[in-house]
C-alpha positions in Angstrom: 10.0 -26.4 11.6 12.9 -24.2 11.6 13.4 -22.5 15.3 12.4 -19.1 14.3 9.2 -20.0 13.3 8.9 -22.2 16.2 10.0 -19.5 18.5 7.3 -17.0 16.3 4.6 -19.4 17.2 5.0 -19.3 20.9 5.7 -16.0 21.3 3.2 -14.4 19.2 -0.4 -14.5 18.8 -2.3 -14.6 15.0 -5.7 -13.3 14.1 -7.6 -16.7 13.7 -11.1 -16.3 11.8 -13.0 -19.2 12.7 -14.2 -21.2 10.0 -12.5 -24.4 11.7 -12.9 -23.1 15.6 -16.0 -20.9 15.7 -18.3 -20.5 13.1 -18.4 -16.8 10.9 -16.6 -14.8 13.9 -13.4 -12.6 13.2 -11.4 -11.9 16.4 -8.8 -9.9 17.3 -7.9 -11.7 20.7 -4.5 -14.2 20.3 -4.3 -17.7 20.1 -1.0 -19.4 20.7 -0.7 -21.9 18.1 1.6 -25.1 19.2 2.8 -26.8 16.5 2.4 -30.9 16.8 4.0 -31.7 13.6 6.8 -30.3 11.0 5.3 -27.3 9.0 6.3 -26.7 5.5 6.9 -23.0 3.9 6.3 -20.6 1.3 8.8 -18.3 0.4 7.3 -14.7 -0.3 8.4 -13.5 -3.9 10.6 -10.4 -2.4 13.3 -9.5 0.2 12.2 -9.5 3.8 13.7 -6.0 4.0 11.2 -4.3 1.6 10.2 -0.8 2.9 7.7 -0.3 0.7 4.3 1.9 1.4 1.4 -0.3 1.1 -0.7 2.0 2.1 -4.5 1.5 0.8 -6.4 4.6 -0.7 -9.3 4.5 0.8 -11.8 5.0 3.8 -11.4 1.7 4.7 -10.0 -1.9 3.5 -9.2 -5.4 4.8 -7.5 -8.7 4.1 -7.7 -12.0 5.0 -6.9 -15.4 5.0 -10.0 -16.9 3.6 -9.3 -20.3 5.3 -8.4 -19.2 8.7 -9.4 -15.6 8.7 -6.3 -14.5 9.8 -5.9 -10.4 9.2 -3.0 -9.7 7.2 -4.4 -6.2 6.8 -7.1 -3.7 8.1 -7.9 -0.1 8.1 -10.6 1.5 9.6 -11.9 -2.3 9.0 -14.7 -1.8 12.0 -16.1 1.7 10.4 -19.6 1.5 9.1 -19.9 2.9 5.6 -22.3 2.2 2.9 -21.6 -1.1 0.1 -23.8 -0.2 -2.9 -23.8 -3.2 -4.8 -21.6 -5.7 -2.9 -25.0 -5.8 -1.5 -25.5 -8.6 -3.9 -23.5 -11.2 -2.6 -26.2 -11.5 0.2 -28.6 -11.8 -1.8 -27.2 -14.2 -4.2 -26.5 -16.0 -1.0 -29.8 -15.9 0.1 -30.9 -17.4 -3.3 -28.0 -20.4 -2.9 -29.9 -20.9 0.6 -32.8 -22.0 -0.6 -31.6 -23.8 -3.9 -30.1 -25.8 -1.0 -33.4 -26.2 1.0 -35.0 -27.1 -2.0 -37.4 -24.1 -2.3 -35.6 -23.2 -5.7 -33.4 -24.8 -8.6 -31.5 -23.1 -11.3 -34.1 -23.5 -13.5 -36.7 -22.0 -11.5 -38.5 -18.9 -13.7 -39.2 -15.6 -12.3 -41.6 -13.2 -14.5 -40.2 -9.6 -14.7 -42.9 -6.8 -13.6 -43.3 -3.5 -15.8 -41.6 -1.8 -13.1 -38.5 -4.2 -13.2 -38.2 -4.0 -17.1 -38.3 0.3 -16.8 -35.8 0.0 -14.1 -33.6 -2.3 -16.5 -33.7 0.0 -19.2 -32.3 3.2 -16.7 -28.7 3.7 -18.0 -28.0 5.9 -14.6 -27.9 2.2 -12.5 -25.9 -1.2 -14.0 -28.2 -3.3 -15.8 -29.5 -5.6 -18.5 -32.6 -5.0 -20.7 -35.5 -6.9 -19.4 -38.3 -8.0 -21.1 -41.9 -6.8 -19.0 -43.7 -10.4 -18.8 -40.8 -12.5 -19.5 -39.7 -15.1 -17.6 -36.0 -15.7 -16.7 -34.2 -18.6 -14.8 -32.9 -18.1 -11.3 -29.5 -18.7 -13.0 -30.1 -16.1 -15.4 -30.9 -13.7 -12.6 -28.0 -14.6 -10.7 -25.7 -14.2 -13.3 -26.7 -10.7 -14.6 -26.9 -9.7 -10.7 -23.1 -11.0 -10.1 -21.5 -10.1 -13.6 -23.1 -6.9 -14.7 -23.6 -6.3 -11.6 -27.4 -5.8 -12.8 -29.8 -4.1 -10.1 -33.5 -4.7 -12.0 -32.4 -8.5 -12.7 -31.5 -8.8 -8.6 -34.9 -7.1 -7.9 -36.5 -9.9 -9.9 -34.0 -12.4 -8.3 -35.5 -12.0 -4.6 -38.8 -12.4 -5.8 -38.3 -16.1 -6.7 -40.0 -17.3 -3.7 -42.7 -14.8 -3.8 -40.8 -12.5 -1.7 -41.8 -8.3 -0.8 -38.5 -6.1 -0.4 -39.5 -6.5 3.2 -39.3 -10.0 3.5 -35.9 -10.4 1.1 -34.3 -8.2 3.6 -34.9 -10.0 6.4 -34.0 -13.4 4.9 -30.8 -11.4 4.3 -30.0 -10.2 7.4 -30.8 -13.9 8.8 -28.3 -14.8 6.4 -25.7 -12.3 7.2 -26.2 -13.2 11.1 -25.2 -16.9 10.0 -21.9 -15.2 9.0 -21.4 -13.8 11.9 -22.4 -10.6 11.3 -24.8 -9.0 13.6 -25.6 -5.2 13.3 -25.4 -4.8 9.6 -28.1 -1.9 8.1 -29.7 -3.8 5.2 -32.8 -1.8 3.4 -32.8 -3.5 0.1 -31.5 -6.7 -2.6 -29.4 -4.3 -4.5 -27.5 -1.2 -2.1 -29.3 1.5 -4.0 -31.1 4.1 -2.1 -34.5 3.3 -0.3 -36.1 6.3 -2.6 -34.2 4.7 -6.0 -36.0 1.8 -5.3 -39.3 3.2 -6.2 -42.6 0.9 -5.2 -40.0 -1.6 -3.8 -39.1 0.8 -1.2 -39.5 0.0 2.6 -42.0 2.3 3.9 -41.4 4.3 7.2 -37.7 4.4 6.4 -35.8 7.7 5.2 -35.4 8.3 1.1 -31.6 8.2 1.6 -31.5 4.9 3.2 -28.9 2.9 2.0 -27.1 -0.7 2.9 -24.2 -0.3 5.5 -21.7 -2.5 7.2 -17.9 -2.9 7.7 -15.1 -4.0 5.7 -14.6 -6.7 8.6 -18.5 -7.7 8.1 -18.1 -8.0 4.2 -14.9 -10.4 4.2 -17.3 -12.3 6.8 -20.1 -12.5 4.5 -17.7 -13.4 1.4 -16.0 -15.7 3.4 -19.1 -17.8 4.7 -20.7 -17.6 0.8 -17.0 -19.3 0.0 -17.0 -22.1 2.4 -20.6 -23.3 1.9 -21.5 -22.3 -1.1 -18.0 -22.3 -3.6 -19.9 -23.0 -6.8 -20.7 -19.5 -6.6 -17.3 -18.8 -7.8 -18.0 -20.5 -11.0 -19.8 -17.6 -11.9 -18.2 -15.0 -10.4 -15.1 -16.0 -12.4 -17.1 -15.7 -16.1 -15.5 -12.6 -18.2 -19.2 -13.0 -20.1 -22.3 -14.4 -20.4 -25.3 -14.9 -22.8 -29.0 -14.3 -21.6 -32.0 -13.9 -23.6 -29.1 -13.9 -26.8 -27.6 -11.2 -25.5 -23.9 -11.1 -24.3 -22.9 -9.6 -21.0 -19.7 -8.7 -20.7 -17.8 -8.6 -16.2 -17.2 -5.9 -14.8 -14.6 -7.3 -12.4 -11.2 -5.8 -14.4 -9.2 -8.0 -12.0 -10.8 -11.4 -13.9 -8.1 -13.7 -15.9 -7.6 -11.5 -19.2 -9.5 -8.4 -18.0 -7.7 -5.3 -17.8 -6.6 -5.0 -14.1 -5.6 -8.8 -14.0 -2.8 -9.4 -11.2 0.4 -11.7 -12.3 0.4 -13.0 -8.4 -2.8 -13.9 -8.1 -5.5 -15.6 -9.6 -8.8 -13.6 -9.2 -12.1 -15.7 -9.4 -14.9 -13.1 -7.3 -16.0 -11.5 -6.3 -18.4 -8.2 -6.1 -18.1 -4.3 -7.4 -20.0 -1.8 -6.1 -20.5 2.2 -6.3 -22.7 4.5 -5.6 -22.5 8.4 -4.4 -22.6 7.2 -1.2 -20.1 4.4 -1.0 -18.1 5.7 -3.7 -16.0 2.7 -5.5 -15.8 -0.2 -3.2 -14.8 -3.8 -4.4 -15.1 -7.7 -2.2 -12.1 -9.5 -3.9 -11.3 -13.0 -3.8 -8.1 -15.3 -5.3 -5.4 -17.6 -5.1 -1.9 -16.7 -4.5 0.7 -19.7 -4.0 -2.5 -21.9 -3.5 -4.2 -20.4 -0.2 -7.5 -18.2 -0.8 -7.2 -14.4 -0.2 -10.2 -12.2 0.6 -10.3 -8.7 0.0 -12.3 -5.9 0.8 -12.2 -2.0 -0.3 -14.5 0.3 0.3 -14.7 3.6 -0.9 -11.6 3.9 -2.7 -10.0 7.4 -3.3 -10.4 9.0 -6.4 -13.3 6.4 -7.3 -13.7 3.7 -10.5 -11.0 1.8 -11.1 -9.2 2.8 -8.0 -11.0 0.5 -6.3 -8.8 -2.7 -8.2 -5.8 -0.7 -8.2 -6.1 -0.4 -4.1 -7.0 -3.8 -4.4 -3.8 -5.1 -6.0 -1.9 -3.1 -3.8 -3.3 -5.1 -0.8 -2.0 -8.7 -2.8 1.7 -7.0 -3.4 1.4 -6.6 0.4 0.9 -10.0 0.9 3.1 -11.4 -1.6 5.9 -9.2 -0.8 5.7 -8.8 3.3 4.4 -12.4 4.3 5.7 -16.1 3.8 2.9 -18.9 5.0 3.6 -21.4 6.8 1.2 -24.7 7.1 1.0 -26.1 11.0 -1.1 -28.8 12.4 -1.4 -26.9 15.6 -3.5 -27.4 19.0 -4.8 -24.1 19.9 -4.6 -22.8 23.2 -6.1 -19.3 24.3 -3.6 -16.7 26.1 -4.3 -14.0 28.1 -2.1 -11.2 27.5 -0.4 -9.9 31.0 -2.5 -12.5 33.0 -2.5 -16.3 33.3 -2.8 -18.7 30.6 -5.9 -20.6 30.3 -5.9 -23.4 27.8 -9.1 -24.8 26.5 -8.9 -27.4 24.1 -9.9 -26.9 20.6 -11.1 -28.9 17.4 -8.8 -28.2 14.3 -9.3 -29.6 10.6 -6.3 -30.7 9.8 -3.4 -28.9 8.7 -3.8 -24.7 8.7 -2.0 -22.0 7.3 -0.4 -19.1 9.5 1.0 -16.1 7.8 4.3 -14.7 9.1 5.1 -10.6 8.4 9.0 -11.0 6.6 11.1 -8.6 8.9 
């Protein structure tokens, strides 16, 4: 290890997310990470004198390291604001859960209600035709929930264990609490409004109800789905689809050969959403130089595709102002302006700190 990065090391702390210290939590508190063997580097792809405005349009955005959770960005990260449909990825995670217990397989069919095949046909919400009284596969579901993005199909999704809307939701926020995440306002599978969801409503809760948590909370959530559940991502990484004979086309623009496709980074997930509410928000995931990035935008100014420009902006930050660096480090805790108390901590292996260039 060269000495500036050793001196970096000691002197500063990093943002550790704790996926191999503490299960789901994001913390803002320093760790002083001693290295115990040589590291190896990545070079970032631009000068380490770069002065340009990364700046993220929006009400509120954050990035992370998805390994260690380390924050290489956040703004307004800890702000409650509504999701729309990144919604789904708790769901979808809540359907992976009990695939895993058994309850449920791919192949498990779920029969659509009238009410789910009118709600499919509404152009004013994302969604594939559905048949009244036909069955469709969990997989099916899934896959029309995370590639269209389609709110009817998710609706028929969380009923595959015979689940209400009240029920689903709090097998989601059981789910989300496994994350880490702890005060989250879920109301629904989907993010729409309580009134927009019709019959499937939650009664005793206001018409404009709508799902709400933080940018921090969302890379949480994507970042537990990730860790136990990365199949997922061979989904979330289709362009298109065929169900019931019918193709269905991503709406992800930052997918291999889409639109809004970075050159850096090799996007694979994860979630869109909008609504009047929430605006244009988007849960990001990828590879750059081989370490997994999660990002998170919510509410992106000037709305629609904004929310993958603001999105690549957050990877040229990365790429541009940071060069990783792999340790194998004991971890003591510091106290800043106090004494040092060390506790000893259990690593997996080899991690990867990100230095700011500069």
């Amino acid at each position: 290890m060269n000495k500036q990065v050793k001196r970096w090391l000691y002197r500063t702390g990093v943002f550790l997310v704790s996926l191999t210290m503490t299960a789901g939590s994001l913390t803002a508190v320093p760790a002083a990470v001693h290295a115990d063997t040589t590291t190896s580097s990545t070079s970032s792809s631009s000068s380490t004198n770069s002065t340009t405005d990364y700046t993220v349009n929006a009400k509120a955005a954050i990035a992370i390291d998805a390994m260690t959770g380390q924050v290489l960005y956040a703004k307004n990260a800890n702000t409650k604001l509504a999701i729309a449909s990144i919604s789904k990825i708790i769901t979808v995670g809540v359907i992976e859960q009990e695939i895993k217990a058994g309850k449920l397989s791919w192949n498990t069919k779920v029969k659509v209600t009238k009410e789910e095949a009118k709600l499919s046909e509404n152009t004013e919400y994302s969604n594939i035709t559905l048949t009244a009284g036909k069955s469709y596969t969990v997989k099916e579901l899934t896959e029309a929930a995370m590639i269209k993005s389609a709110d009817a199909a998710a609706i028929t999704l969380s009923r595959a264990t015979g689940d209400s809307t009240a029920s689903f939701v709090k097998k989601m926020q059981a789910f989300v609490k496994k994350a880490g995440v702890t005060d989250a306002k879920l109301y629904n599978q989907v993010g729409l409004t309580n009134s927009q969801m019709g019959s499937y409503g939650l009664k005793g809760v206001a018409k404009n109800a709508e799902n709400e948590m933080t940018a921090t909370d969302v890379a949480k959530i994507a970042q537990y789905l990730i860790k136990n559940y990365p199949s997922l991502l061979n989904i979330t990484k289709l362009t298109s689809t065929t169900i019931d004979g019918t193709t269905v086309t991503t709406i992800n623009k930052m997918l291999a050969g889409q639109s809004d496709a970075p050159t850096q980074v090799k996007i694979d997930g994860l979630k869109t959403g909008t609504s009047d509410k929430a605006g244009a928000c988007f849960v990001s995931t990828g590879t750059y130089q081989g370490h997994r990035i999660i990002t998170v935008v919510l509410h992106a100014t000037g709305g629609g595709d904004e929310r993958f420009t603001q999105t690549a902006n957050l990877y040229r930050l990365i790429a541009n102002e940071y060069t990783a660096y792999t340790v194998q480090p004991s971890v003591a805790a510091m106290v800043p302006n106090g004494k040092v108390t060390t506790t000893t901590l259990t690593t997996q292996g080899k991690i990867t700190l990100w230095k700011k260039d500069g």
